[in-house]
N, C-alpha and C positions, 0 to 999 in steps of 0.2 A: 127291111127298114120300117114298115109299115106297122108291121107286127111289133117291133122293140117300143114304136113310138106309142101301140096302142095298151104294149104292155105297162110304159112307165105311165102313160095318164091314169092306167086302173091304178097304179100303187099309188100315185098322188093323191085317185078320190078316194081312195082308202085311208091313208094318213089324215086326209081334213075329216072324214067320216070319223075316224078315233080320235081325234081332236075335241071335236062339236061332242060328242057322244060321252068322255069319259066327265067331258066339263058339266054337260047337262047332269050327269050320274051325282056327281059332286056337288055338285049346286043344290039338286034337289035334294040329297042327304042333308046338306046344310041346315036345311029349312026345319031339318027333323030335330033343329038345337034347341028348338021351344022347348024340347021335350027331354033334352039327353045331353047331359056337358059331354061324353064323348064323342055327338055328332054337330055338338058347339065348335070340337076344334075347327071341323073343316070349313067355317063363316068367316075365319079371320083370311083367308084367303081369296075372299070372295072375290075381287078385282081380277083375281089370275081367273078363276074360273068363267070369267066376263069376256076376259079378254080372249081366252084358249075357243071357246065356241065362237066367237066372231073371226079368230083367224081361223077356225077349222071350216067355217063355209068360204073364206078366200082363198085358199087350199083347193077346196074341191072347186070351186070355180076354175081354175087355175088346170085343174085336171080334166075338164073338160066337163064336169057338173052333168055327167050321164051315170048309167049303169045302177045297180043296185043300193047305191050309196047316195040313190035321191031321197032317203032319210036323213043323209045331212042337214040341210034346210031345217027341217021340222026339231032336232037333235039341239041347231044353232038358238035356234028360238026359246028351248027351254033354257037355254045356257043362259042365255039375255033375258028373260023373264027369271027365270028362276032367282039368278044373281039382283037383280033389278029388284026386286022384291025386298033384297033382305036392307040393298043399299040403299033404298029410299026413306027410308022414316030418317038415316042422317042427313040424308042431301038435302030434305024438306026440313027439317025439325026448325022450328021459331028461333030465330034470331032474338039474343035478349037487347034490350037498348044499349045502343052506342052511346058511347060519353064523351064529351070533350075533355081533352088533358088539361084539366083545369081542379083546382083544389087540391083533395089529398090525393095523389097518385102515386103508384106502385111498381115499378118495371122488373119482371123476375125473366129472367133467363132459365127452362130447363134441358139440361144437356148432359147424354147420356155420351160419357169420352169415351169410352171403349176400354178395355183391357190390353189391347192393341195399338193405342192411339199411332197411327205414321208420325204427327208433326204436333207436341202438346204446345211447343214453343206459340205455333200460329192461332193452335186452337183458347191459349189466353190471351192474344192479342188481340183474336176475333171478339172474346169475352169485355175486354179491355174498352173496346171503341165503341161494344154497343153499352156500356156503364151501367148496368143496370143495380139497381138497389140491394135485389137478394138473387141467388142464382142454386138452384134447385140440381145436384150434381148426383149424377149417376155411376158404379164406373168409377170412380177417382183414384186411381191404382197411384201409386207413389212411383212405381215401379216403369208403369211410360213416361216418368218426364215429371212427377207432380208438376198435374197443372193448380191445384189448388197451392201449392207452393207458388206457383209462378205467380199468382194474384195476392198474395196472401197481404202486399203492403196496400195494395187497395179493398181489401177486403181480410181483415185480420181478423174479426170472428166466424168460427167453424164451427158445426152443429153436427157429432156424425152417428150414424145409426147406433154402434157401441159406446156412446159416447160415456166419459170422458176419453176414451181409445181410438184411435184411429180404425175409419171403417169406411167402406169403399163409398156409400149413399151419406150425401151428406147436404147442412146448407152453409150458404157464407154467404155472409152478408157486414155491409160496412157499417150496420148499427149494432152493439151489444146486444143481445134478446136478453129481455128481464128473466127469462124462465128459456129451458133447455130440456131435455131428454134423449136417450138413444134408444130405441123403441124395438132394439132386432132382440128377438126372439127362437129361440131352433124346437119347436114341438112338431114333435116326428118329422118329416119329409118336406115341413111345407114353412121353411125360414123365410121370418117377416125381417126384411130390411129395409130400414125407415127412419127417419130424425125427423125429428117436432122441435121448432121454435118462437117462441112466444114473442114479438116485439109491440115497441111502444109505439102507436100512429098519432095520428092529430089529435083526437079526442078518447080513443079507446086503444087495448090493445089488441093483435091478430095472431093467430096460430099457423103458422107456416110449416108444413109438412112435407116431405122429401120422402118419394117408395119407389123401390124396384121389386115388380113382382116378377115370381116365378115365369117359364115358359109352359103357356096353355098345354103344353103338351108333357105325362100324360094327363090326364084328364084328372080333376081333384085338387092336389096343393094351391092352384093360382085362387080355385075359388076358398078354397081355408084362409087364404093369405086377406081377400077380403074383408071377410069376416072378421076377422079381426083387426084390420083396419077401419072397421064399422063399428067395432069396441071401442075403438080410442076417441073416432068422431064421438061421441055420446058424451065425452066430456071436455069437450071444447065448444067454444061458441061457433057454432056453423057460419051462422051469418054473415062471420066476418073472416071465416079461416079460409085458407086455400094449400092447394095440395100440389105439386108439380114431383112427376115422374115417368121413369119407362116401365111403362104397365103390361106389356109387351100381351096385348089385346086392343083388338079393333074394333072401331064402335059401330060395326056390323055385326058385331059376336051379340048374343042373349046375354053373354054373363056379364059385358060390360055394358047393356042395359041396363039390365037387371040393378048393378052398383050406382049407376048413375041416379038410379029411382031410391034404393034404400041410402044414397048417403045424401040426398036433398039440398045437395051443389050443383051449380050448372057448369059444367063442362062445357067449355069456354075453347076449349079445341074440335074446329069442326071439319073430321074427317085430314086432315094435314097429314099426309104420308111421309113418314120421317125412316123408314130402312127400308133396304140400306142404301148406305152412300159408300161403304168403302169396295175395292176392288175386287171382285169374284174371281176365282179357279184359279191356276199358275199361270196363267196368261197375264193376271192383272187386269183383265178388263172390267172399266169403269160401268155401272146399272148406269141407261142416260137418266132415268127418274127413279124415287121412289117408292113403291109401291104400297108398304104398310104401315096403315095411324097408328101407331104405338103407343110415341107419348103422347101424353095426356095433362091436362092443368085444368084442376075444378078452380070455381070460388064460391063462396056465401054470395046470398042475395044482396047482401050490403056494396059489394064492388058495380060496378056499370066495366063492360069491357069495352076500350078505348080500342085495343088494337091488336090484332094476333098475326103473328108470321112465321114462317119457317124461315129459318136459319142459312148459310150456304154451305155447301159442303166443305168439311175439313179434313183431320187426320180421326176421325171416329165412322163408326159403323153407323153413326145415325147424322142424322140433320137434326140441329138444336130448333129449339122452337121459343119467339120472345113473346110476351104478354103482357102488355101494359093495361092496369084498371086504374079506374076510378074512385071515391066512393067519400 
């Protein structure tokens, strides 16, 4: 008995050992994304890799925290350093002024439904009660339920990426935009799916922008996708435009650094892990939180951000995110 029991603590501090070790491996690859969008992808993960070396030393705690696997410790640490590193320039990053909801104010909703939505019924209900002005839509399959249908009498102008055609990224919103565009594009592998609209505010007008970029993985199209969404900023007023979509990049990654710096918007989402939300494996079971910033919502310096939150969970793979400015 002695033996069986001294056997299973070795495979425990084994397991927390490979734990702490593969995370530290990972983490510190990460770091190597200054340098290499294919060692970028592994930073949008950074959180798992956070988290996997901190359980991989309670593991080995757990297993009795002797034997040869007293490199866990040391393993855990690079995990949490390593990861810590890349997380911090967003956990610190300067707050821009808060505003009061007062004057001209802007409430956009951006939410990515899913292609799968479970319940699109709830999810424009949800849309519904928080009223927002324009709502930045990801995902609008006609095919779950149109939810842009479901809203359509409180929000009867649509903006969609092929526009005048229906296209799944789109905007709607309850005021006609004086100017319009559908901005997708298919050059080679790395399709821009995007709607720009122009509307009329108190004193000036603002360009409202709607994108789903690519998945970081592999390495290449998301950052072309960029770039050319850095084409289009160039002729827009920054100042006053803003942009809400599923970027499906974390603002742990370089490259959405990187974008953050050449498109001279504050990104006004800080850190908000919005996927997922819907159920994993055949079991169905519910993520309790979750773990990746995806989307995203710049504005021009002209907005003050009054207020930013994530959404609750619904019948989509993401958690929506509301943003109300100022300005």
């Amino acid at each position: 008995m002695t033996a069986l029991l001294r056997a299973l603590g070795f495979l425990v501090r084994l397991a927390g050992f490979g734990l702490a070790a593969g995370a530290a491996l990972a983490a510190v690859l990460a770091n190597g994304g200054r340098f290499s969008d294919r060692l970028d992808i592994l930073t949008h993960f950074t959180p798992i890799w956070l988290s996997l070396g901190i359980v991989g030393l309670i593991v080995w705690v757990i297993g009795g925290g002797r034997s040869l696997m007293r490199l866990t410790p040391i393993a855990a640490a690079v995990a949490v350093l390593a990861s810590g590193a890349l997380m911090l320039p967003e956990l610190t990053r300067a707050k821009g002024d808060k505003a009061p909801a007062q004057g001209e104010t802007l409430k956009l909703v951006q939410f990515n439904l899913w292609e799968n939505n479970s319940d699109p019924e709830g999810s424009a209900r949800w849309v519904l009660s928080e009223d927002p002005d324009i709502i930045t839509i990801v995902e609008g399959y006609e095919i779950t339920g149109g939810v842009a249908r479901l809203l359509r009498e409180r929000y009867p102008y649509a903006v969609t990426c092929a526009d005048p055609q229906p296209c799944s990224t789109m905007i709607l919103s309850k005021k006609k935009p004086v100017w319009q565009h559908g901005l997708s594009t298919a050059v080679s592998n790395a399709h821009l799916s995007a709607a720009q609209g122009r509307f009329a505010g108190a004193n000036r007008t603002f360009d409202v922008i709607a994108i789903h970029y690519t998945w970081p993985i592999p390495a290449g199209p998301q950052q072309q996708q960029g770039k050319r969404l850095l084409k289009v900023l160039e002729t827009v007023d920054r100042d006053n435009a803003i942009i809400g979509g599923d970027f499906n990049s974390t603002p742990w990654s370089f490259s959405l650094q990187r974008q953050d710096e050449a498109f001279g918007m504050e990104r006004r989402t800080r850190g908000q892990a919005t996927w997922p939300a819907a159920p994993i494996t055949r079991y169905e079971i519910k993520p309790p939180f979750p773990l990746l910033a995806i989307d995203q919502v710049y504005a021009g310096k002209a907005w003050k951000t009054v207020s930013v939150k994530r959404g609750p969970r619904l019948g989509s793979d993401h958690y929506p995110v509301v943003v109300i400015l100022s300005r």
